[in-house]
C-alpha positions in Angstrom: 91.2 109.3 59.8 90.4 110.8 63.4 90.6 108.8 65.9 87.1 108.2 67.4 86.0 107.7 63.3 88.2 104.9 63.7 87.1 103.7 66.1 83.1 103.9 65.1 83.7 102.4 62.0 84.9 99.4 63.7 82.7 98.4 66.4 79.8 99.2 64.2 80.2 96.1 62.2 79.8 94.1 65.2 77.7 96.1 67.9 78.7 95.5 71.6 77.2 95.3 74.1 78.2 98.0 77.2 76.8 98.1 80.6 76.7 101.1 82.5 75.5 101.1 86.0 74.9 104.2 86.8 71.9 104.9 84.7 69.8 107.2 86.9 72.6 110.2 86.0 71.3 112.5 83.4 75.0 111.9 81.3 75.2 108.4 81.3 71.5 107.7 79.4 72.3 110.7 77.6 75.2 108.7 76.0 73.2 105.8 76.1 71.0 107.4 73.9 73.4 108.6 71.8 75.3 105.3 71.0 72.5 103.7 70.1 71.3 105.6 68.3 74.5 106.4 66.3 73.7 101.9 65.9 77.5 102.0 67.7 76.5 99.7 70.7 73.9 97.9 72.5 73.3 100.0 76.0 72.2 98.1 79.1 71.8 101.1 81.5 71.3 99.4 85.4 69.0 101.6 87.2 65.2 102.2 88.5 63.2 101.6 85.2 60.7 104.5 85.9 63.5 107.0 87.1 65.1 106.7 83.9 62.1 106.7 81.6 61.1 110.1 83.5 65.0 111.2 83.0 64.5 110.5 79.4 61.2 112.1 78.8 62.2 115.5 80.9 64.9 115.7 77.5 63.0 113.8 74.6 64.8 110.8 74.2 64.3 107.8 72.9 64.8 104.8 75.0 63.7 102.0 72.6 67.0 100.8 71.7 68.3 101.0 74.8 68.0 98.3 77.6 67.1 99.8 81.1 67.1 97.0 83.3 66.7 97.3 87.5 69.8 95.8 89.3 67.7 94.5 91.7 66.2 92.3 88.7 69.1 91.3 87.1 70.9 90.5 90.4 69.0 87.2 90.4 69.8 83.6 91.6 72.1 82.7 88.8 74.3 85.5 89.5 74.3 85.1 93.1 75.6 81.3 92.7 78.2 82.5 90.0 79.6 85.7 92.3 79.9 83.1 95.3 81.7 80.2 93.0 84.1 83.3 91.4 84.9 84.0 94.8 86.1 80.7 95.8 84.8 81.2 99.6 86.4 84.4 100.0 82.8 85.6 100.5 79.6 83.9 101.8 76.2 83.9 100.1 74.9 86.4 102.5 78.0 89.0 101.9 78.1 88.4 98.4 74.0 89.5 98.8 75.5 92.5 100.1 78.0 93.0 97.3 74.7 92.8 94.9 73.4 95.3 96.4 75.8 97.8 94.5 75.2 98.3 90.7 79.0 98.2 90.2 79.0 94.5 91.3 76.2 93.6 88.8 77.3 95.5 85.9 80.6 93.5 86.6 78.5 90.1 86.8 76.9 90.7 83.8 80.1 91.2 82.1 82.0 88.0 83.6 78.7 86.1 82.4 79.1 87.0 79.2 75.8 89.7 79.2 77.9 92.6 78.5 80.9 92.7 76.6 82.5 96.0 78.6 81.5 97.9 81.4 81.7 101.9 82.0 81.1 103.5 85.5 82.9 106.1 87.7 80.6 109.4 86.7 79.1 109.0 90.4 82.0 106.9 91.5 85.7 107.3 93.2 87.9 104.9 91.1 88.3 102.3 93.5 84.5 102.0 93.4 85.0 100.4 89.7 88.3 99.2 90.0 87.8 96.7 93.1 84.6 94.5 91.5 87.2 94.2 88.5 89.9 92.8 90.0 87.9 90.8 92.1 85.8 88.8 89.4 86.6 89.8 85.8 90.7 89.7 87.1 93.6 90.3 85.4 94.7 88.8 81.8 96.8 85.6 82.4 100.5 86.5 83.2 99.3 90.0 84.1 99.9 90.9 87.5 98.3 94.7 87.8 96.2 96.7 86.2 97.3 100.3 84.9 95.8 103.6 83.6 96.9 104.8 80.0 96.1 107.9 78.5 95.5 108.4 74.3 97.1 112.0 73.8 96.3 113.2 70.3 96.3 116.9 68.7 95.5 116.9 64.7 97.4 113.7 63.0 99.7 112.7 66.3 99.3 110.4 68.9 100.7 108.8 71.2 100.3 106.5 74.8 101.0 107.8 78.2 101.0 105.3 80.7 100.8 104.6 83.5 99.2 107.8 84.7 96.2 107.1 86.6 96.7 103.3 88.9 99.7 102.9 90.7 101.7 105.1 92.8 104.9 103.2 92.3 106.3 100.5 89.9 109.6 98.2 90.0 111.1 96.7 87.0 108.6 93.5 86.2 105.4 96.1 87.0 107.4 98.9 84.5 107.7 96.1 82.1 104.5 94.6 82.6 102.8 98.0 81.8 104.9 98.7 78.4 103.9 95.5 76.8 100.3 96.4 77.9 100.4 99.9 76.7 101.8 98.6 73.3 98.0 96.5 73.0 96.7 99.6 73.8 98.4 101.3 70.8 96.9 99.0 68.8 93.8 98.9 69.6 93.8 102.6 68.4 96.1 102.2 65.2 99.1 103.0 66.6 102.2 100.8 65.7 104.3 101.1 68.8 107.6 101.9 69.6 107.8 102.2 73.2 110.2 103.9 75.3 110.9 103.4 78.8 111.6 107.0 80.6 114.4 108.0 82.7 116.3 110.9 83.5 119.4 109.2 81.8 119.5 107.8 77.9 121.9 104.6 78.7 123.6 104.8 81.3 124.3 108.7 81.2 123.2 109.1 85.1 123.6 106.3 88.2 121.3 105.5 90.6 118.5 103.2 91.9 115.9 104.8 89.9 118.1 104.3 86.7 118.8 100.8 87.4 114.8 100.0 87.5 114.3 101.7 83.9 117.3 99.2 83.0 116.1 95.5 84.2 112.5 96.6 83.1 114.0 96.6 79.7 115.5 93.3 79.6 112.7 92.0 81.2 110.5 93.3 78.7 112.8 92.0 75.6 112.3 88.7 77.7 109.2 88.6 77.7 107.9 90.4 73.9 111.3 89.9 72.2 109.6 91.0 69.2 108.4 94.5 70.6 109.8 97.2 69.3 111.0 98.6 72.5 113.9 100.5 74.2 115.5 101.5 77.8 116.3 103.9 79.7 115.5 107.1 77.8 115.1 110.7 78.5 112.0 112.1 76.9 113.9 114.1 74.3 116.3 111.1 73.5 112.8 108.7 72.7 110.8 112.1 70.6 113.3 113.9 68.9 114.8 111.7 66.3 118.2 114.1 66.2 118.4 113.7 70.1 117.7 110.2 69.9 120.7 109.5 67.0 123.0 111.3 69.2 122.3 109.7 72.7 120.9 106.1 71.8 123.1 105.2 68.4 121.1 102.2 66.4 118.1 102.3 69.0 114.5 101.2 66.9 112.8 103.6 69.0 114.6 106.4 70.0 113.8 109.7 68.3 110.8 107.8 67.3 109.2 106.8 70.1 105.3 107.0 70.1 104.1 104.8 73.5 105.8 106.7 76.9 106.2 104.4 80.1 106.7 106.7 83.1 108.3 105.4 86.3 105.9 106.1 88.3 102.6 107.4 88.8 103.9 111.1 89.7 106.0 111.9 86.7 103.3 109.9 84.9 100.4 112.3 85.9 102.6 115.1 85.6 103.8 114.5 82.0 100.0 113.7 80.6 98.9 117.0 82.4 101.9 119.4 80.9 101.0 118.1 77.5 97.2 118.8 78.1 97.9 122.0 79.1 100.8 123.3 77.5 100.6 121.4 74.7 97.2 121.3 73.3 96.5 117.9 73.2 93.2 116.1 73.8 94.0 113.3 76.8 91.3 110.4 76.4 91.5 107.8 79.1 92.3 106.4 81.9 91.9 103.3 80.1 92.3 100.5 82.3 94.8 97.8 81.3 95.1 94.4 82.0 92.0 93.1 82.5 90.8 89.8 81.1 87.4 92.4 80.0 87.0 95.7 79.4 86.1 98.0 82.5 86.5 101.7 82.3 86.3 104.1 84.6 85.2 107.9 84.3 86.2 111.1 85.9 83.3 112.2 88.1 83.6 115.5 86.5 82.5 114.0 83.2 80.3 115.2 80.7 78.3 113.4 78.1 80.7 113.4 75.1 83.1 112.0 78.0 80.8 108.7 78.4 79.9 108.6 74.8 84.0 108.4 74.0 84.6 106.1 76.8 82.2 103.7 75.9 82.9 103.5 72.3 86.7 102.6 73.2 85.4 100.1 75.9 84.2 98.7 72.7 86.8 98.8 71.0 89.3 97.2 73.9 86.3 94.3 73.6 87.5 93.0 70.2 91.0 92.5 72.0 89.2 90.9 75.1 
């Protein structure tokens, strides 16, 4: 089954809700649109009500099962008093008036409050634009100390998990770890049972070096801490695909040679291996999807186009089940 049919099939039976709060641009209520009318999810676009009924009209579509709601509206009292109590006094009632004022911070409240199920922004938006309300009220998952950026890279019948390519410049061994186990929920979420490899330019101790010795404690970390994940450490690239390579260089590993979720070391080799497989490759690179997070939040390339936030939002979806 193709991926995104997958997916449909299964957040149809139980429609989300998704917020997206930047619903004066022409490609967000296009999706909107789209999704619900497809019956996939339940739309709240967060924007000037007349502005986007004129948006809609200028193309014909039908807004009627889509929710436009003003932020200005929705960023009543109750959310006011709930932003200041999630922020423990880090912020006073006036600043977090201020932090209202931006669509992000109220597509995020309506989320925490249980309103919204996921949130998708970032068409008109740098990352750190969604990112930062995220980590300052939705938060990481308990025992989850960062979030990270996977990618789904699929061409016909394979795919696989790329992470992390997209969040943090640099990892050590519990943050390398912390992102496997991650990116193996990931997998799952899009019917992949993982294997996951932890890259390095040596396959068990065939090279020296600091760089080598991170790859190595992130894998006993991570047997530590999901001894029942089917995971393995360090490993060249060809030693964790190629099942030949792998029998040769990693004897008796689960994973190597079979190896279908990729943890880089850090976020250079990371960007550069999801972009040589886009491009030299062929395959289709979905994501960043944002991992970690105690609800889903995803964030879009502002080069975007409409099938972009129509994907995005159906695997927010999706990631909701897991939430």
């Amino acid at each position: 089954m193709e991926l995104f049919d997958g997916l449909k099939q299964k957040i149809s039976k139980q429609k989300k809700t998704i917020v997206f709060p930047e619903g004066e641009d022409e490609r967000i209520v296009g999706a909107a649109v789209r999704l619900a009318a497809d019956d996939l999810v339940t739309p709240i676009v967060l924007g000037d009500p007349e502005q986007v009924k004129k948006l809609a009209a200028s193309h014909s579509w039908d807004l009627s099962k889509v929710q436009v709601v003003d932020p200005k509206v929705a960023a009543d009292d109750a959310m006011l008093q709930s932003l200041v109590e999630r922020r423990h006094g880090k912020n006073t009632e006036d600043q977090a008036k201020k932090m209202l004022e931006d669509p992000n911070y109220v597509g995020t409240m309506l989320v925490y409050m249980d309103k919204a199920d996921g949130m998708v922004s970032g068409a008109n938006h740098p990352t750190g634009d969604t990112v930062r309300p995220a980590l300052q009220i939705i938060k990481t998952k308990p025992g989850v100390k960062r979030i990270s950026g996977a990618f789904i890279m699929q061409k016909g019948e394979e795919r696989y998990v790329f992470a992390d390519c997209a969040i943090n410049i640099e990892l050590d061994a519990a943050g390398m770890a912390e992102v496997g186990i991650e990116s193996a929920h990931t997998a799952k979420v899009f019917g992949i049972d993982p294997k996951v490899a932890l890259l390095s330019f040596s396959t068990k101790g065939s090279a020296k070096g600091e760089m080598v010795t991170k790859v190595e404690e992130a894998t006993k970390l991570a047997h530590e801490q999901a001894p029942d994940l089917a995971l393995d450490g360090e490993l060249q690239f060809d030693a964790a695909f190629v099942p030949s390579v792998g029998e040769k260089k990693a004897p008796g590993s689960k994973v190597a040679g079979h190896a279908n979720v990729f943890i880089f070391p850090e976020l250079q080799s990371g960007n550069i291996g999801y972009k040589i497989a886009q491009r030299f490759g062929g395959f289709e690179a979905i994501g960043p999807i944002l991992q970690g997070l105690n609800k889903p939040v995803s964030d879009l390339s502002r080069g975007a186009n409409e099938e972009d936030v129509y994907k995005v939002a159906i695997i927010t979806a999706a990631q909701s089940f897991d939430a």
